[in-house]
Structures are given as structure tokens and as C-alpha cells.
C-alpha positions, 0 to 999 in steps of 0.5 A: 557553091563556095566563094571562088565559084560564087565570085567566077560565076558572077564575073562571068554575068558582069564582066565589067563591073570588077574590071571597073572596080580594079581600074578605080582603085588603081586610080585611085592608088597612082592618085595617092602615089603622085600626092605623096610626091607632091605632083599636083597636075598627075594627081589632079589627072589621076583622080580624074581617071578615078572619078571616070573608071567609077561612073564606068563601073556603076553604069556597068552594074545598071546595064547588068542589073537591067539586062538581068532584070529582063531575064528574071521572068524567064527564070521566075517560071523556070523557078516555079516549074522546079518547086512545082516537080518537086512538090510533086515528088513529096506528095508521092513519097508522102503516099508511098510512106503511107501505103508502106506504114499501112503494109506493116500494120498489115503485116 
């Protein structure tokens, strides 16, 4: 899985938390430009909208991490058939290697 795919499929399980994180740190830029111009009541505003975007996001990653969690037993099972079906074809390909070694010394 490279990064793209990485960075897409997680977007795709939490849609909100980058939606959040660019809404916080494009308050947080307006909030550096009108501090720049020395716009004190904008900047006060903007910083606001930071502090706000910012509890959004984190309550996004709780919500996500939450409604993930309740789905993780259901993977957890899933994740134990998966090694389980594997560890069966090894032990079959470790019979199958041995009855061919067996066959050569045979032969």
C-alpha cells in the first residue's frame, strides 16, 4: 500500500478529521495574516474559528476512533480465520515438501 493509497483510504474512514485540520490551519493562516495588519478584532475572530475548527477535529478523531473500535471484533475474527486458513496451507505444503523429499530419496 503506498502513501497516496494509505492517505485516501484513511480519508475515506474519517472524512472529517483532514476536512478539520485544513479548516485549522486556514484559521490559523487568516489569523496570522490580520495580525500581520494589525487588525486586532479579525484576528481575535479568527483565532476563535481556530480554537472551534480544532475541537471539531478532535471530536471527529474521537467519534472515528469509537465507531472504529466497535467494528474491531468483527475484524479481530476476520484477522483470525485469515491466519488460521493460512496456517493450514503451510502445514500442507510442509506435508507436501516432505512426501516429494521422501519420493526423491525413493528414487
Amino acid at each position: 500500500e503506498s502513501y497516496q493509497e494509505k492517505a485516501w483510504r484513511k480519508f475515506k474512514e474519517q472524512p472529517l478529521v483532514p476536512i478539520g485540520t485544513l479548516l485549522t490551519c486556514g484559521a490559523l493562516i487568516m489569523a496570522t495574516v490580520k495580525m500581520k495588519r494589525g487588525d486586532s478584532q479579525s484576528l481575535n475572530n479568527w483565532l476563535r474559528v481556530r480554537v472551534i475548527a480544532q475541537g471539531a477535529t478532535i471530536a471527529a478523531v474521537c467519534a472515528g476512533t469509537y465507531a472504529l473500535g466497535s467494528t474491531a471484533g468483527d475484524e479481530t475474527k476476520q484477522t483470525r480465520q485469515l491466519d488460521e486458513i493460512q496456517a493450514h496451507r503451510e502445514a500442507r505444503a510442509g506435508r507436501d515438501r516432505k512426501e516429494f523429499e521422501d519420493r526423491l530419496k525413493a528414487a
